[in-house]
N, C-alpha and C positions, 0 to 999 in steps of 0.2 A: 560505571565500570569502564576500565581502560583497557584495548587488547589489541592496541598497535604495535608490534615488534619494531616498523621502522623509525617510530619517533615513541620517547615517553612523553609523560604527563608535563612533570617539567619544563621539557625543552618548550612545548607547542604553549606553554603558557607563556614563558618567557619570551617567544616569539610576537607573541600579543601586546606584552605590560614592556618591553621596549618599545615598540613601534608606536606606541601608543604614548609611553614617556618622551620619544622624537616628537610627536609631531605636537603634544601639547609645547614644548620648552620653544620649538622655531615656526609655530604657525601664527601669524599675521593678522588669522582673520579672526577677530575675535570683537563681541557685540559688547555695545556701548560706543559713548565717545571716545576720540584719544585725550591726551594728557594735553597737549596744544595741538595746536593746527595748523598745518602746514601752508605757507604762505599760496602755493598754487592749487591750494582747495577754494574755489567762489563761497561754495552754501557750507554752512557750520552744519546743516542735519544730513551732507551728502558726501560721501566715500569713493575716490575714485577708487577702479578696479585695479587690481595688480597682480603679479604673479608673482608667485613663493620666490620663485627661482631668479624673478628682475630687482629684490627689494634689497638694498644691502645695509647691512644692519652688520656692527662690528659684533656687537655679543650674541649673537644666533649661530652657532658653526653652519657653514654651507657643506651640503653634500647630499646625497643621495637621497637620503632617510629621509627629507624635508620636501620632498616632491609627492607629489597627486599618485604620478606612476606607480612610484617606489609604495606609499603607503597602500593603495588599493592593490597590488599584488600582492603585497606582503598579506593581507588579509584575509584577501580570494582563500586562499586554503583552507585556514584555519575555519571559515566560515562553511565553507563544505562539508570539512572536515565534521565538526560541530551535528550541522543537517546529515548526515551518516549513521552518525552515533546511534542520535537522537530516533531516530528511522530504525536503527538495529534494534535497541534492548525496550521500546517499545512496544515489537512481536511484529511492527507491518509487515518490516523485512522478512521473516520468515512467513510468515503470511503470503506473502507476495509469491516468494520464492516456489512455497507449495503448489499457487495455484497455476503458476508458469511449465513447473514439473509434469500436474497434468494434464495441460493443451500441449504441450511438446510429444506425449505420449498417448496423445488420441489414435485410434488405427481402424483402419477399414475395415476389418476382417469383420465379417457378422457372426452373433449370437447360434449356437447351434440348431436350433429352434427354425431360424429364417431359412425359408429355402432361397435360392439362385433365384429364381424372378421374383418374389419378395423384396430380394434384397436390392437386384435393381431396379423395380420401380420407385423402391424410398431413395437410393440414390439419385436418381431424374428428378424428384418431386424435391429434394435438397438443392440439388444444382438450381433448377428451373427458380425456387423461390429466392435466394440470394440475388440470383442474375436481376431476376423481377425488381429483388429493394434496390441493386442498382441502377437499372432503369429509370428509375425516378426522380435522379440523380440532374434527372433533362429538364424538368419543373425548378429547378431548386437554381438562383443564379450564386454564384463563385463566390460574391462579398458575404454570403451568409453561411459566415462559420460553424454558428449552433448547429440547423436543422443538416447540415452535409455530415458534420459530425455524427448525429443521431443515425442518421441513412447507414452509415461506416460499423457502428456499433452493433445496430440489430442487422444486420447484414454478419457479421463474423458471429454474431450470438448462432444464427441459422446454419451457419458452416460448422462451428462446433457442435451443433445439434446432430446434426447430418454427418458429422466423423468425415468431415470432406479435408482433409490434414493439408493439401497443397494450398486449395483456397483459402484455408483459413490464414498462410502463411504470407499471402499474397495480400489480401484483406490490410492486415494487422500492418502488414509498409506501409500500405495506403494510408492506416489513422497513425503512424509514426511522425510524418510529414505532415498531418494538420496540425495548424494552430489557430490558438484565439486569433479571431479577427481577421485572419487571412487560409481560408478553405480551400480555394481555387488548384492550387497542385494538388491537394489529395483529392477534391473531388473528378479532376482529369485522369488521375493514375486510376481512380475505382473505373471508370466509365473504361478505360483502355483494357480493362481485362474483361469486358465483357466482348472485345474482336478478340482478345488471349483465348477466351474459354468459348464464345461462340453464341449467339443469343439470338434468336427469332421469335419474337413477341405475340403470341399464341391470339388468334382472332377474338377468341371472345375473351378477351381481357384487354381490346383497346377501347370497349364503351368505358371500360372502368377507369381505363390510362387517363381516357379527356376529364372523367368525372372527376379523379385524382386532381389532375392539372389544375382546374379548374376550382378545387377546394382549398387548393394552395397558394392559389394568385389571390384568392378572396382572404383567407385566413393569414395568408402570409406565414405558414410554417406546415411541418408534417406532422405536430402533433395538435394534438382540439384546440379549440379557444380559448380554454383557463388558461392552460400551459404556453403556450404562443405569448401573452400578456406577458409571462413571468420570462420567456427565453427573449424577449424583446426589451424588458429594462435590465438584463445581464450584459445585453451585448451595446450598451451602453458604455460601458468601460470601454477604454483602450487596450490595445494587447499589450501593452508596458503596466499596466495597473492590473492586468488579468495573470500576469505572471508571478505576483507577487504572492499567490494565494496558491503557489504551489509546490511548495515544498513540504516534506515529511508524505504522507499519504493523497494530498492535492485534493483538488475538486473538479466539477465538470468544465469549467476553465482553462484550468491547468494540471500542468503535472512536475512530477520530480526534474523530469528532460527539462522543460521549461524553466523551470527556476535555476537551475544549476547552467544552462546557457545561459539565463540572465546575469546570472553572478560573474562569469567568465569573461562576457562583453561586457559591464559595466565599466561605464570612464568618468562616473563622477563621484564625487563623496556623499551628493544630497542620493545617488540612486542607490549607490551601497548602502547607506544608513537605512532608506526604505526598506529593500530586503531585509536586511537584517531581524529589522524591527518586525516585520511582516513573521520573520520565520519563531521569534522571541514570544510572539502572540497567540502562535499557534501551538506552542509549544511548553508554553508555561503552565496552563490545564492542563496538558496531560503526564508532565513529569510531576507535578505536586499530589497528581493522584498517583503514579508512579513510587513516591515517595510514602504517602501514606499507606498504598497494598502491603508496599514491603514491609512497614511497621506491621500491620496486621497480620502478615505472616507471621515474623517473629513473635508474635503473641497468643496465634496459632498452635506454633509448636509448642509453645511453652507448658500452654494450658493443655493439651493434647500428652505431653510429658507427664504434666502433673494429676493429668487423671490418667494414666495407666500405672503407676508408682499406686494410688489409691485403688484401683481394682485389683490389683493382685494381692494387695492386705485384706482388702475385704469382697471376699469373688463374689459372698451372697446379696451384696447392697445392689440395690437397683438403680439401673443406666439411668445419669442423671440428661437431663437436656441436652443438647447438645448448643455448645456456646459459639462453637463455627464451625459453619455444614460445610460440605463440598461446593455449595454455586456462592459462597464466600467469596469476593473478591479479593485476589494475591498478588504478587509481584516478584521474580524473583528472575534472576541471568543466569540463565538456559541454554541447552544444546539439547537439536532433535535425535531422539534414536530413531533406527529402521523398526523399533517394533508397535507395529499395528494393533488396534484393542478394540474393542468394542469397551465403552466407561456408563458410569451412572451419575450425571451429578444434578441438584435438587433444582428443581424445575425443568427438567429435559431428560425428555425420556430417550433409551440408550442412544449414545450419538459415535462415529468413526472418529477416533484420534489416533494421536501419536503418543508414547509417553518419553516424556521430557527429564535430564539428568540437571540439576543444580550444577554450575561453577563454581559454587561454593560448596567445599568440603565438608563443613560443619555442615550447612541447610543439608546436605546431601545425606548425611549420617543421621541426622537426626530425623530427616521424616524415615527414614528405613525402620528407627527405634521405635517409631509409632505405628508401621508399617499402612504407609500412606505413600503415593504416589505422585508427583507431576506428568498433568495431560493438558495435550494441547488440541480441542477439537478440530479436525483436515480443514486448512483454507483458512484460520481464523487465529488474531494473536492474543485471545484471552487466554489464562493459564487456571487449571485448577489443581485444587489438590482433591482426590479420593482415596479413601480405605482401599486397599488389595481387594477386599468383597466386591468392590464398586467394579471391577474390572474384569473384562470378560475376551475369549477369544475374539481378534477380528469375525464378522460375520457380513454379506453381501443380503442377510434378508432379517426384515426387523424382527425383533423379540419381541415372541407374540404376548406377553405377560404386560406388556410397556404398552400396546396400540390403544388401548381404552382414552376416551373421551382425549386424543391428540389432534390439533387442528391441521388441517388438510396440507396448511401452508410448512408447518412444523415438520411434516413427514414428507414434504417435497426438498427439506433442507437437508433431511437426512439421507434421502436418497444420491441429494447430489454430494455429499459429503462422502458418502457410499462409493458413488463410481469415479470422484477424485481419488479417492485411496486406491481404487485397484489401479487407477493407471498411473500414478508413482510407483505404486510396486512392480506393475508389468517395465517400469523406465531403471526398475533397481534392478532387475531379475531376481524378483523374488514373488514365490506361488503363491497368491494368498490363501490356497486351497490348502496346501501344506500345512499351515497355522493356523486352520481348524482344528481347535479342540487343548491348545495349545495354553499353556500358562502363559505368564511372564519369563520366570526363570527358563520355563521351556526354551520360548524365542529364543532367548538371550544363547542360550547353551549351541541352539543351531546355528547363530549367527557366528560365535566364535569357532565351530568345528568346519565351517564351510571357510 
């Protein structure tokens, strides 16, 4: 899909298949021998170097288009461009997007339940433990990116636990500024907001500091021994080969920030063509399944059409199997709505989503004919489709009908999927206590009277 207003399809192509016709018809360097050889070449198998722009040649036109410059600018876009897309109508992007909504709309205010010194000793016991994971920070020296990295991580996991909104804000610069291979500024900016926020290291927790220290100089990392082996032939790479593996959703290497500064700084053609390729590889599994969801949606509806046409000729036949459930994997280019649900779909028991409207008019019509819905579980960019049965008010406490034989880890996802959704809604201004009890069409009806 394409839904760029300032440039079409066309133009951005044609921006490509010239620049690309330039530099094939005036570029120089090209493998094999030449046709003769030039009297001040010594070796018949060796090439002096040269530049595009010193070789003159009557049938090559000179100008711009034939430079390094000119070609890898012209590119740079289109190749972001590309990695954008690709990152949208995959779901990371909205994915992303949700989960950013609700760490932006974390708040202090406590549960009614907590009384006044409840609430601040769990505040102290947040503070005190964060400050503590920075602390540690004194063990760990600067050239070692991973384990500073990790300290950064669980360290803001703890501030988001703790609803600590400032720290967490402050934290989150600090791992902005890390990078592969070079830790040393984030791990200074974390250590500086422990004189920001204040930190006196509680006695009986310096036998453990030295035991710490101690386990770290031996093991060489903050996490056990298996894992230490594995964060020690990662960091084996260079930070120019660790950036390449971050683009679309990235890895513990890297990230989107990373690859797209790489793209911008790149001054060669062997480093662009890397990225590139980097980004083509990462990206070619997930759009060919991409490609296929979508097939199987339309095959979906199809079949979904063509057994409702059959049960209304014959109401008394009996519901045949079903050919494609709800945990079916679909595909389809989507916009979120504000309305919240509680959904059912087969293998997961009730989960917090959004439901989702088709860009396409037709898909859009046509699951309403089936009366089927697009949902998208909080925080996550798989898509399904459910029956209208499958969908239920938003609710903040599981259906008790659904808890039987669910594993432990299952109902902690739901939980947090749970308290993502209220705090997008608390960030929309909207009750979710209001939309108890509420259909769809309901929502729908108060969203447009408000």
């Amino acid at each position: 899909p394409w839904e760029s207003k300032a440039q079409c399809r066309e133009d951005w192509r044609k921006i490509i298949s010239d620049t690309s016709e330039a530099w094939r018809n005036g570029c120089i360097m090209q493998l094999g021998p030449k046709e003769k050889e030039e009297d001040n070449i010594t070796s018949p198998t060796k090439r002096q170097r040269m530049s595009i722009d010193s070789m003159p040649s009557p049938h090559i036109p000179k100008g711009p288009s034939l430079s390094f410059d000119h070609v890898l600018s012209t590119f740079k876009g289109p190749l972001m461009d590309l990695e954008q897309r690709i990152y949208a109508i995959t779901g990371v992007e909205r994915a992303t997007k949700e989960v950013d909504e609700a760490n932006d709309n974390i708040t202090v205010i406590s549960n009614d339940f907590d009384s006044g010194k409840a609430e601040a000793q769990r505040l102290e016991r947040a503070h005190y433990s964060w400050k503590r994971k920075i602390y540690s920070l004194h063990s760990i020296t600067p050239r070692r990116a991973g384990p500073i990295r990790d300290v950064l991580v669980s360290a803001i996991a703890i501030a988001r636990k703790g609803n600590l909104t400032g720290v967490l804000e402050d934290l989150r610069e600090c791992l902005k500024i890390h990078r592969p291979g070079a830790g040393g500024r984030a791990r200074t900016a974390a250590l500086n907001l422990l004189q920001k926020y204040g930190f006196e290291l509680r006695d009986d927790d310096e036998d453990e500091v030295e035991e710490e220290e101690e386990s770290m100089s031996e093991v060489g990392s903050i996490q056990d021994a298996t894992n230490d082996t594995e964060e020690q032939e990662a960091t084996f790479l260079s930070p120019e080969a660790m950036m390449l593996s971050g683009s679309l959703e990235g890895d513990d290497q890297a990230d989107r920030v990373d690859w797209k500064d790489a793209v911008a700084t790149c001054k060669t053609v062997s480093r662009f063509a890397a990225l590139f390729a980097a980004l083509k590889y990462r990206a070619t599994t997930t759009l060919e399944k991409l490609v296929k969801d979508k097939k199987t949606l339309s095959k979906a509806i199809f079949h979904w059409e063509a057994s409702s046409k059959t049960r209304k000729k014959s109401k008394k036949s009996k519901s045949a199997p079903k050919k494609f459930s709800s945990g079916t994997e679909i595909w389809a280019n989507v916009s979120l709505t504000d309305q919240f649900v509680m959904c059912k779909v087969e293998g997961f028991p009730w989960w917090p989503a959004r439901v989702c409207v088709a860009k396409d008019s037709d898909i859009a019509k046509s699951l309403e004919s089936v009366e089927r819905v697009l949902v998208s579980f909080i925080g996550e960019q798989h898509l399904y489709v459910v029956e209208k049965d499958e969908v239920k008010p938003f609710s903040d406490t599981a259906l008790p009908e659904d808890n039987t034989n669910v594993p432990a880890e299952v109902i902690k996802n739901v939980n947090m999927g749970t308290t993502m959704a209220k705090r997008i809604m608390r960030g929309k201004g909207i009750s979710w206590e209001e939309l108890t009890g509420m259909n769809i069409e309901e929502q729908e009806e108060k969203k447009t009277s408000c």
